[in-house]
C-alpha positions as CSV (number, residue, x, y, z in Angstrom):
1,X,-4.1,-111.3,36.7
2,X,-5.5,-107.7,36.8
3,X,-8.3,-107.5,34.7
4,X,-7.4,-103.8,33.4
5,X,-8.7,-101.0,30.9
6,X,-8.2,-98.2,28.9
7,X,-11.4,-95.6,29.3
8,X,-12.4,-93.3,26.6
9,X,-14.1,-91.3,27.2
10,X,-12.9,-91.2,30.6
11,X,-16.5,-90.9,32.4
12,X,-17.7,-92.2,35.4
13,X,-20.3,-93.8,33.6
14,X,-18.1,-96.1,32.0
15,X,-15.8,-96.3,34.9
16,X,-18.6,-97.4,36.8
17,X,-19.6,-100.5,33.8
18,X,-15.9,-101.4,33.3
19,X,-16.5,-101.9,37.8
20,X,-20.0,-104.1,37.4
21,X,-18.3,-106.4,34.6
22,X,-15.6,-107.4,37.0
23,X,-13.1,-105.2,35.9
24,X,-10.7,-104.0,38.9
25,X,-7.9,-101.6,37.3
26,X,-7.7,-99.0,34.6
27,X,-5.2,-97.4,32.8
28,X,-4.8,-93.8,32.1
29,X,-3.0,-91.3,30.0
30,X,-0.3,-88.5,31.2
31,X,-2.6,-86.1,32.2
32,X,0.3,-83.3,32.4
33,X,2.6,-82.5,35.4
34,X,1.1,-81.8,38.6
35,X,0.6,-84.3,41.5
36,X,-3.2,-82.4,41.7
37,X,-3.9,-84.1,38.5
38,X,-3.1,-87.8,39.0
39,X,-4.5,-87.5,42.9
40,X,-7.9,-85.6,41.2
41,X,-8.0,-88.7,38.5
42,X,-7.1,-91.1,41.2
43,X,-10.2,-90.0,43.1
44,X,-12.4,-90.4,40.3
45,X,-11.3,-94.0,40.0
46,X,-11.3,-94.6,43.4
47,X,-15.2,-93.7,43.8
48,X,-16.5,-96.0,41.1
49,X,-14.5,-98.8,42.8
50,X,-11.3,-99.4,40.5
51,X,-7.5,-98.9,40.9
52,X,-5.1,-97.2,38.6
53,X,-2.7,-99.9,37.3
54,X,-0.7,-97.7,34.7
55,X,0.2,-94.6,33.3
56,X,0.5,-95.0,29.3
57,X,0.1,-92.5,26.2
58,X,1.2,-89.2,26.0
59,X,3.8,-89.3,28.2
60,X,6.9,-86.6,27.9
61,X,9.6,-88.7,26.3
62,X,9.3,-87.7,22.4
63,X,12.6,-85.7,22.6
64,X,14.3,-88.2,24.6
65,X,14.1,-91.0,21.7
66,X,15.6,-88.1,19.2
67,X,18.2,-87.1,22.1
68,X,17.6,-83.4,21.1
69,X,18.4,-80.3,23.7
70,X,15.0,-81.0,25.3
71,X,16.3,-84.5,26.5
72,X,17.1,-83.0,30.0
73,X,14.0,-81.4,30.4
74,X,11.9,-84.5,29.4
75,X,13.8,-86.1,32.0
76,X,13.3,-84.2,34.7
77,X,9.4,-83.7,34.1
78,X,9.3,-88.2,33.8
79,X,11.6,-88.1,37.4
80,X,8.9,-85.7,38.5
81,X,6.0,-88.1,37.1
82,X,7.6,-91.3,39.0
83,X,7.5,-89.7,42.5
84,X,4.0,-88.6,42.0
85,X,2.9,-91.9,40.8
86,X,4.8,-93.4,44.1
87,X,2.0,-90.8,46.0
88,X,-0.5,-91.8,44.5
89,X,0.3,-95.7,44.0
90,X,0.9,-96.1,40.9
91,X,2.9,-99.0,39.6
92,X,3.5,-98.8,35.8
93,X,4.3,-96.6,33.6
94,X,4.3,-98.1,29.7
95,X,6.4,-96.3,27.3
96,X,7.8,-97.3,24.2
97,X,11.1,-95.8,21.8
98,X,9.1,-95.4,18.3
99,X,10.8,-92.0,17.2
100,X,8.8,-89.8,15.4
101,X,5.4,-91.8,15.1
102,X,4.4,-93.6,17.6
103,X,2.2,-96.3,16.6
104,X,0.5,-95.9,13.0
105,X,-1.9,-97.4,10.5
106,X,-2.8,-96.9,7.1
107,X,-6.3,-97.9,7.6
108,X,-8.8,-96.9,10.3
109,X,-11.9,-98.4,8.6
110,X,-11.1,-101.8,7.8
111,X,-13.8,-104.8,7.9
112,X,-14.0,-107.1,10.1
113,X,-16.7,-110.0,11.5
114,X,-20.0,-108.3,10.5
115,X,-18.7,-105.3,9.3
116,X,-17.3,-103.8,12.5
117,X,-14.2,-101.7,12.1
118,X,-10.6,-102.3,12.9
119,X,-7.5,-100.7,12.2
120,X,-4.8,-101.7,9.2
121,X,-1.5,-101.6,8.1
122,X,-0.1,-101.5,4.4
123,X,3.4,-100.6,3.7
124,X,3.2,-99.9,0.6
125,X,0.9,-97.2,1.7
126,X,2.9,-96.3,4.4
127,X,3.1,-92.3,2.7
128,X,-0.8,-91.9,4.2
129,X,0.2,-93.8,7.4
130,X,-1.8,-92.2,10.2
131,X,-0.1,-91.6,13.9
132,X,-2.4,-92.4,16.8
133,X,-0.5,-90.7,19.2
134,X,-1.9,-86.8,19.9
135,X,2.2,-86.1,21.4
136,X,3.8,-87.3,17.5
137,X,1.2,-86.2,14.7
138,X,2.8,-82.8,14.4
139,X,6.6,-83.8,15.0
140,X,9.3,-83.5,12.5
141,X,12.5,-84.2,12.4
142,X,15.7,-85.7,10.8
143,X,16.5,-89.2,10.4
144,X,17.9,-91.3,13.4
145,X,19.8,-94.4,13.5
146,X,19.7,-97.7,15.7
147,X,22.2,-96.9,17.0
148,X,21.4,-93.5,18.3
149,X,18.1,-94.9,19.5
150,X,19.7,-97.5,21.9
151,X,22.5,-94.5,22.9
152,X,19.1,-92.6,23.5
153,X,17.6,-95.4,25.6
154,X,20.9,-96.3,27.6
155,X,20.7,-92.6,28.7
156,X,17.0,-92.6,29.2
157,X,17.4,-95.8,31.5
158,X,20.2,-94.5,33.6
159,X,18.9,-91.5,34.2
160,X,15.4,-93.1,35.2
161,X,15.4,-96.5,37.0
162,X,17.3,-95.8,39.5
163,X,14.4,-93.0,40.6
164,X,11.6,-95.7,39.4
165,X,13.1,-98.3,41.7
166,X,13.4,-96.2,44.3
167,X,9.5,-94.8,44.0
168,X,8.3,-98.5,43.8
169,X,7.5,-97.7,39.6
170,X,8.0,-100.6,36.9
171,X,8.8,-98.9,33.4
172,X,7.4,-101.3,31.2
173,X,8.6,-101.4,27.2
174,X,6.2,-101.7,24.9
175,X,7.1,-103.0,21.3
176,X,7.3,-101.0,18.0
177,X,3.8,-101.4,16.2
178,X,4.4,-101.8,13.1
179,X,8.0,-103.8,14.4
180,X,9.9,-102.4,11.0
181,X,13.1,-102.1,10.8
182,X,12.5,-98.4,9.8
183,X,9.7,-96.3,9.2
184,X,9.7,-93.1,7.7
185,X,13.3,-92.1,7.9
186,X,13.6,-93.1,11.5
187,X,14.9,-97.0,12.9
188,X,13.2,-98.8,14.7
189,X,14.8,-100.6,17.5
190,X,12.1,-102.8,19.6
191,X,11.0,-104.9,16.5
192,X,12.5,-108.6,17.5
193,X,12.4,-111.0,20.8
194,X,16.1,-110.0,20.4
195,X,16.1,-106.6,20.9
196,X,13.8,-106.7,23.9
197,X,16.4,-109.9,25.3
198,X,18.9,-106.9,24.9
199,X,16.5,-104.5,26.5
200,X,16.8,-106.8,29.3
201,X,20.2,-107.5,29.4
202,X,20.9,-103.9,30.6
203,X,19.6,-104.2,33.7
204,X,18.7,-106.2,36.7
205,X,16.4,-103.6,38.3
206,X,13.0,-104.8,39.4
207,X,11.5,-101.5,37.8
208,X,12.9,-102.7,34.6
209,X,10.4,-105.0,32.5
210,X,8.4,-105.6,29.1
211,X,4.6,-104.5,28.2
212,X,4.3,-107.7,26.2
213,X,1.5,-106.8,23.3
214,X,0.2,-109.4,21.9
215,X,-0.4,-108.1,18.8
216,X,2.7,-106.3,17.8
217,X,4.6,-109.2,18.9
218,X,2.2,-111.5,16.4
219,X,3.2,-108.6,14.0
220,X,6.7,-110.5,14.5
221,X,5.6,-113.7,13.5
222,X,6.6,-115.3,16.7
223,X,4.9,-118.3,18.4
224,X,2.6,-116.3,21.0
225,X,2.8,-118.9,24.1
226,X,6.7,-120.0,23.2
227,X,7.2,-116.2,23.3
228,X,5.7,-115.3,26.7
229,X,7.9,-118.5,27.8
230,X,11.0,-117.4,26.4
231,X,10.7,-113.9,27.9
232,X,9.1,-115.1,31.5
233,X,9.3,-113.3,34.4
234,X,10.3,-110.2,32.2
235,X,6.5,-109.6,30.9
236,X,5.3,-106.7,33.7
237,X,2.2,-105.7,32.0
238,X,-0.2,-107.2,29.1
239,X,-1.8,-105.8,26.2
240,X,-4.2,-108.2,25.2
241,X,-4.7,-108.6,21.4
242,X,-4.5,-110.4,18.0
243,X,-3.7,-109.4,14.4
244,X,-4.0,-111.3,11.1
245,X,-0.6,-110.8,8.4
246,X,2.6,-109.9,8.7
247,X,4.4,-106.5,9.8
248,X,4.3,-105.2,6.5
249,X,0.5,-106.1,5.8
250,X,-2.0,-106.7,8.8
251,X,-5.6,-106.0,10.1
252,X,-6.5,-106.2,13.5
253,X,-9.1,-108.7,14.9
254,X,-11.5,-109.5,17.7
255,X,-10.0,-111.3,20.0
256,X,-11.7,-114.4,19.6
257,X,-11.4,-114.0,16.0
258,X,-7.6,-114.2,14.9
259,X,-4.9,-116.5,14.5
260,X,-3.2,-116.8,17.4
261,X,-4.3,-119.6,20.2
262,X,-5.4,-117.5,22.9
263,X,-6.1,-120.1,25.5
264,X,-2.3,-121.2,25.4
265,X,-1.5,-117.9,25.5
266,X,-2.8,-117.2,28.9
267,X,-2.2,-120.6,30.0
268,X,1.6,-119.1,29.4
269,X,1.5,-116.2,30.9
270,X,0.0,-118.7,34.1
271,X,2.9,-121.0,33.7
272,X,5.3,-117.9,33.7
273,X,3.3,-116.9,37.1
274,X,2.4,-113.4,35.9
275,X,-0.3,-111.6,37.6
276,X,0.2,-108.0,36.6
277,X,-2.2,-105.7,34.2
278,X,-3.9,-107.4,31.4
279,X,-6.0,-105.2,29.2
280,X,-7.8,-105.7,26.1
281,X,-6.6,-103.7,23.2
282,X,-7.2,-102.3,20.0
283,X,-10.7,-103.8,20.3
284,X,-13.0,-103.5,17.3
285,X,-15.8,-100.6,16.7
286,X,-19.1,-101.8,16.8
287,X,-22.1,-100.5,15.1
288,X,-22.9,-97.0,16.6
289,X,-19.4,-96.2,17.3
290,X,-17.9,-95.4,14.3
291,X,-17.2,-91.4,15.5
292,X,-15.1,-92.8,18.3
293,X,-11.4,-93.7,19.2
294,X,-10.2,-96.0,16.6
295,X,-9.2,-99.3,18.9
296,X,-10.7,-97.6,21.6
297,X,-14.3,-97.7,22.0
298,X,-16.3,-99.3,24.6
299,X,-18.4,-102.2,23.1
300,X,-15.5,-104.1,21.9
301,X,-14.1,-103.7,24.8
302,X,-16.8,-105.6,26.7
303,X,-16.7,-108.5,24.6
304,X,-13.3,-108.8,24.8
305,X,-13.5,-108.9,28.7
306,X,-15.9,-111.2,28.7
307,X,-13.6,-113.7,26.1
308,X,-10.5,-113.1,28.6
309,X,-12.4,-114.0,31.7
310,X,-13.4,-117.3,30.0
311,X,-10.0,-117.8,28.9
312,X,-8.8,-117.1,32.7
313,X,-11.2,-119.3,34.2
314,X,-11.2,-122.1,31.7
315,X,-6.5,-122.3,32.1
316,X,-7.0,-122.1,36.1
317,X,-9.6,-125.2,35.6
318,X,-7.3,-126.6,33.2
């Protein structure tokens, strides 16, 4: 597996600690179009001794999932993105069909072990739900149906796999978090084992595949190992992570610290032979941090690379 990682803020400083702890990959957000921009970033990377694994977050697609007159546009600027990305040797790009919000919480402060902060989720409060997704906090829109969403994504994987395969990309699914059925007006379509089965059953293209998360999927209430079983060689890319609740009511955790048995998780992901991108996520702020990214600050992040690596270690010795 690739040990990977989001960086914020992207310096070479931490570049360069995410490199000594035994890091090898990082992921990065769309930085705009323009190939100058990815080989510049690339670069970067490159000099403090990592790889780009994926390209996920802010990516051009927000009109796509609505289908609006900009869906053309989007898809020309995300055909331009996947021949750049085959230039610069890129492999993933993670995207996901939430409409409207991306992925939200109603709490950015909650508690957790010794009083470090992690993000929550309260449907009931769902009015004061907060977007984490700079490309969705400002958009409006009408409602949209399931079934406009998957006419939406038909036409968004038509148009784009056959240029991912061919530039050697993987567009990898990530679930909806929360996995409602609906959320604010809009559906939500990528909420069930089901629906990604379906997602699958589209296509046979080895660019198409699944960002399992973790957490979104415990969101579900699934079985975590039966899960990354039942979906197998599907599962592209990894977003390591645990919550505690349901999909209506849930906190985030540290990674040693929820529910889910993360040993047998990545002793299924071994069984299932994957060795893609695994990253940490949503990761906890410690004490110091509380002005940065919620879920993406650096100490956490540390910790929970230094839990995985355990867990890796301890399944291949198993």
């Amino acid at each position: 597996m690739q040990l990977t990682s989001v960086v914020t803020p992207f310096t070479n400083e931490n570049l360069t600690m995410l490199a000594q702890i035994g890091v090898t990959h990082v992921t990065i957000r769309y930085p705009g179009p323009g190939l100058e921009k990815l080989q510049s970033i690339k670069e970067q990377v490159s000099d403090c001794g990592l790889q780009i694994a994926a390209i996920e977050g802010y990516l051009p697609i927000e009109n796509i999932k609505l289908g609006n007159e900009r869906f053309d546009e989007e898809i020309e600027e995300m055909k331009v993105l996947l021949q750049n990305m085959q230039q610069t040797g890129i492999p993933f790009v993670c995207y996901n069909f939430m409409a409207g919000t991306d992925w939200v919480r109603t709490d950015l402060k909650a508690p957790e072990r010794g009083g470090a902060l992690v993000t929550g989720f309260d449907v009931e409060q769902a009015e004061q739900a907060v977007s984490l997704s700079q490309t969705t906090q400002q958009q409006q829109g009408e409602p949209i149906t399931a079934d406009r969403l998957w006419q939406n994504l038909e036409r968004f994987l038509q148009e784009l796999l056959p240029v991912a395969e061919a530039c050697d990309v993987t567009l990898a699914m990530h679930p909806d978090d929360p996995p409602l059925d609906t959320f604010m007006g809009k559906a939500r379509i990528m909420n069930s084992v089901e629906s990604f089965e379906r997602l699958m059953e589209y296509s046979s293209s080895p660019a198409h595949g699944i960002c399992f998360c973790q957490g979104t999927f415990a969101e579900m209430g699934v079985d975590i190992p039966m899960t990354i079983e039942r979906l197998g060689s599907h599962i592209r890319y990894v977003h390591f992570r645990d919550i505690r609740g349901t999909r209506e009511r849930f906190v985030e955790t540290f990674h040693d610290n929820g529910p889910t048995d993360m040993f047998a998780a990545v002793k299924a992901y071994q069984k299932i032979g994957f060795t893609g991108p695994i990253r940490p996520d949503h990761v906890p702020q410690l004490v110091g941090e509380e002005a940065g990214e919620p879920g993406y600050t650096m100490l956490g992040r540390l910790h929970a690379f230094g839990y995985l690596q355990g867990l890796i270690e301890g399944a291949q010795k198993s």
